[in-house]
N, C-alpha and C positions, 0 to 999 in steps of 0.2 A: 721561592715560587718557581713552578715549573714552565715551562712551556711548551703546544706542541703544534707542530706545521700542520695536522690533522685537524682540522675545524672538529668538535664535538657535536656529536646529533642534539639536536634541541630536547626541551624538557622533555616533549611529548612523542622522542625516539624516532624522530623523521630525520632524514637530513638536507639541505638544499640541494639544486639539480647540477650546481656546477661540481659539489664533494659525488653525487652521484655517476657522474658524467666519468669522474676521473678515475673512479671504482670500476667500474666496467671495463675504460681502456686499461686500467691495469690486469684486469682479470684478463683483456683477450690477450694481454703479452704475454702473461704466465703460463697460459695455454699453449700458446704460438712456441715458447720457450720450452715445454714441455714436450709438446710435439717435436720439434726438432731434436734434443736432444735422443730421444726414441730412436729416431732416424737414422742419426750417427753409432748410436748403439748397433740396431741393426747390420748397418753396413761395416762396424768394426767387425762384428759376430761372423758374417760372411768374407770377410779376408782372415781373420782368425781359422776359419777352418777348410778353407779353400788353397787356402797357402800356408797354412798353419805358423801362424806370424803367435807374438803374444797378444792380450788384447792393446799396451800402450804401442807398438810399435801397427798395430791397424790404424791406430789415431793418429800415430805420422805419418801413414800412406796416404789417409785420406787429407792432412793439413798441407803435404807436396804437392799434393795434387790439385789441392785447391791452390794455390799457391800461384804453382808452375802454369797455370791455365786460365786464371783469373777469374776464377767460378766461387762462390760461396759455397763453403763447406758441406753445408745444409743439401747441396744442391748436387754438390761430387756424388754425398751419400745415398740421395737417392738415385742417381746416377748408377750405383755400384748395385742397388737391392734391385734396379727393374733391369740390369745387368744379368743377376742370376736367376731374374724370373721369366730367360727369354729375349729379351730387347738388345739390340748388338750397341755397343760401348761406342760414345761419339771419338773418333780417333784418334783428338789432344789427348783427351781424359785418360783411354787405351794405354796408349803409348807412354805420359807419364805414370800411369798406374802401374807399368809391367818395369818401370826404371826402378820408381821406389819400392816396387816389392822386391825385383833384385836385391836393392840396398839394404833393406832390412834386413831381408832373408841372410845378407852375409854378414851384418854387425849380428844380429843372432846368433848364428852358429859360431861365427869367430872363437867367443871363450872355451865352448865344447872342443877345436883344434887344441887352443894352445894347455888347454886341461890334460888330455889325451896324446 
């Protein structure tokens, strides 16, 4: 015999309001979670081509950054997208963004030196 944490909808394909309740707030995390993730995308996409980083090394600019400044991730990101749509950089964010892109920029190139 199985069992599952999921209460089963009744015969007649209803389910009660507390399984309904829990469906919802999960639906709005999934969303919430989806949205964010978009965001971070985005903002790797604009250090990707702004500084021409790869795209994992924009996801380490943006987790130093969050990091170094104590801002959620989510929050750096959109930081970086109204960054390049206009809006001037709060000047932790700034200042650690222009460290870790240095640092990348040069674990980056590093292999291209010692190839060459």
């Amino acid at each position: 015999m199985t069992t599952s944490r999921v209460p089963r909808p009744s015969p007649d394909g209803t389910r009660d309001d507390a399984t309904n309740a829990r469906l919802e707030e999960e639906n709005v995390q999934l969303r919430h979670a989806i949205d964010s993730h978009a965001t971070v995308d985005q903002a790797i996409g604009v250090l990707t081509a702004i500084h021409r980083l790869v795209p994992a090394a924009g996801f380490d600019v943006l987790r130093e950054v969050s990091q170094h400044t104590n801002t959620k991730l989510n929050t750096v990101a959109e930081t970086v997208i109204a960054w390049v749509l206009g809006q001037p950089l709060p000047e932790p964010v700034g200042r650690e963004l222009d460290v870790a892109v240095q640092r990348r920029s040069r674990q980056q190139d590093a292999p291209d030196r010692e190839a060459g």
